[in-house]
C-alpha positions in Angstrom: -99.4 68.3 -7.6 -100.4 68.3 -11.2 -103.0 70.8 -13.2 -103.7 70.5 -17.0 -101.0 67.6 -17.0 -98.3 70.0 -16.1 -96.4 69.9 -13.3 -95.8 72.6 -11.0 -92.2 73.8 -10.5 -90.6 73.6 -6.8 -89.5 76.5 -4.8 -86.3 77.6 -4.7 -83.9 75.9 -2.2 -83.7 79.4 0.1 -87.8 78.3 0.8 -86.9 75.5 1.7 -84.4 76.4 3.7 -86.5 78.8 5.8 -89.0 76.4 5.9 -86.7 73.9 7.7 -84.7 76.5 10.1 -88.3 78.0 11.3 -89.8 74.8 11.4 -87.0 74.0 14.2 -87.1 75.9 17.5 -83.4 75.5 18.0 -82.3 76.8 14.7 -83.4 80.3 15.4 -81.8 80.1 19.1 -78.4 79.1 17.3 -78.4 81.4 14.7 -79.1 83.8 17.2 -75.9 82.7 19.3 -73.3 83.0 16.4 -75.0 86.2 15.8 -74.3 87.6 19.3 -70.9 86.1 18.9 -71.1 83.2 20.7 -69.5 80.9 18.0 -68.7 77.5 20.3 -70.6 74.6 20.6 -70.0 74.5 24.5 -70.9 78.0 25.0 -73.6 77.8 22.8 -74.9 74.6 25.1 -74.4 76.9 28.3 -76.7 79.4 26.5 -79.4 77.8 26.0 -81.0 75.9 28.5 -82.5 72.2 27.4 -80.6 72.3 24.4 -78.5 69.0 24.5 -75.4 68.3 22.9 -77.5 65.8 20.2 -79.9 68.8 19.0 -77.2 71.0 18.7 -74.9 69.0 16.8 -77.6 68.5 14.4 -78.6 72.0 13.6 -74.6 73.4 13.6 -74.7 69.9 10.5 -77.7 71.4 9.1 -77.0 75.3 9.2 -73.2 74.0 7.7 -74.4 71.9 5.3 -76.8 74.6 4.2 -73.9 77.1 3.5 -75.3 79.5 6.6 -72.2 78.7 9.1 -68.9 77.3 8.1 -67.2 75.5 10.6 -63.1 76.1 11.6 -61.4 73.4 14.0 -58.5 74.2 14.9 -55.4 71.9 15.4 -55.4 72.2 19.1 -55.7 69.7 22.1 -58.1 69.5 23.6 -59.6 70.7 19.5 -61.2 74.0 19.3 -64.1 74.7 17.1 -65.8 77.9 16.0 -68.6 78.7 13.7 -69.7 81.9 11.8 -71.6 83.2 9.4 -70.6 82.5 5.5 -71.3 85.7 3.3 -74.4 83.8 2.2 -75.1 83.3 5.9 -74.9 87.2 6.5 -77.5 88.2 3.7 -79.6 84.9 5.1 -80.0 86.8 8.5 -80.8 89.6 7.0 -84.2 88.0 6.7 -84.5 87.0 9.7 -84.0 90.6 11.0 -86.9 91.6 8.6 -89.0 88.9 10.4 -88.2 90.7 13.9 -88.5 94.2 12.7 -91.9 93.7 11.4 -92.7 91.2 14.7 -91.5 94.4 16.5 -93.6 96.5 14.6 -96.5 94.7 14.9 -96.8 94.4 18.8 -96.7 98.6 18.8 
């Protein structure tokens, strides 16, 4: 979008994060998982019922590639993998919380 032949700057890349995790059911379900400390991607399937393997995989990618999770395999056999939140991760669910607390406060 242009006005007076200037453009207009983008949004930081934290809205467009948000943007993207809200805009994907799943994302807040996972988030929610590692959260509640359940940090593999097996459990996190047996969680969450109609999440499939795919959609999952996608979002831990996402979440990772965002700098939310980081992602530890472990050299084991049959390999282990755990996520968890990155410190960046930690003040990013911070605003998630805000978005429950006021949801919370608004249904009073």
């Amino acid at each position: 979008m242009q006005s007076n032949g200037k453009k207009i700057i983008e949004r930081p890349q934290v809205k467009r994060m948000v943007e993207n995790i809200i805009r994907c059911k799943w994302s807040l379900s996972v988030l929610d998982m590692v959260k509640r400390g359940v940090n593999r991607p097996g459990a996190m399937e047996r969680n969450v019922e109609g999440l499939t393997t795919k959609v999952l995989n996608e979002r831990l990618r996402k979440l990772v590639r965002f700098g939310i999770l980081q992602k530890t395999v472990y050299p084991e056999t049959p390999p282990r993998v755990e996520y968890e939140f990155t410190d960046f991760g930690l003040k990013f669910i911070g605003l998630l919380e805000a978005i429950d607390a006021l949801e919370a406060q608004i249904a009073k």
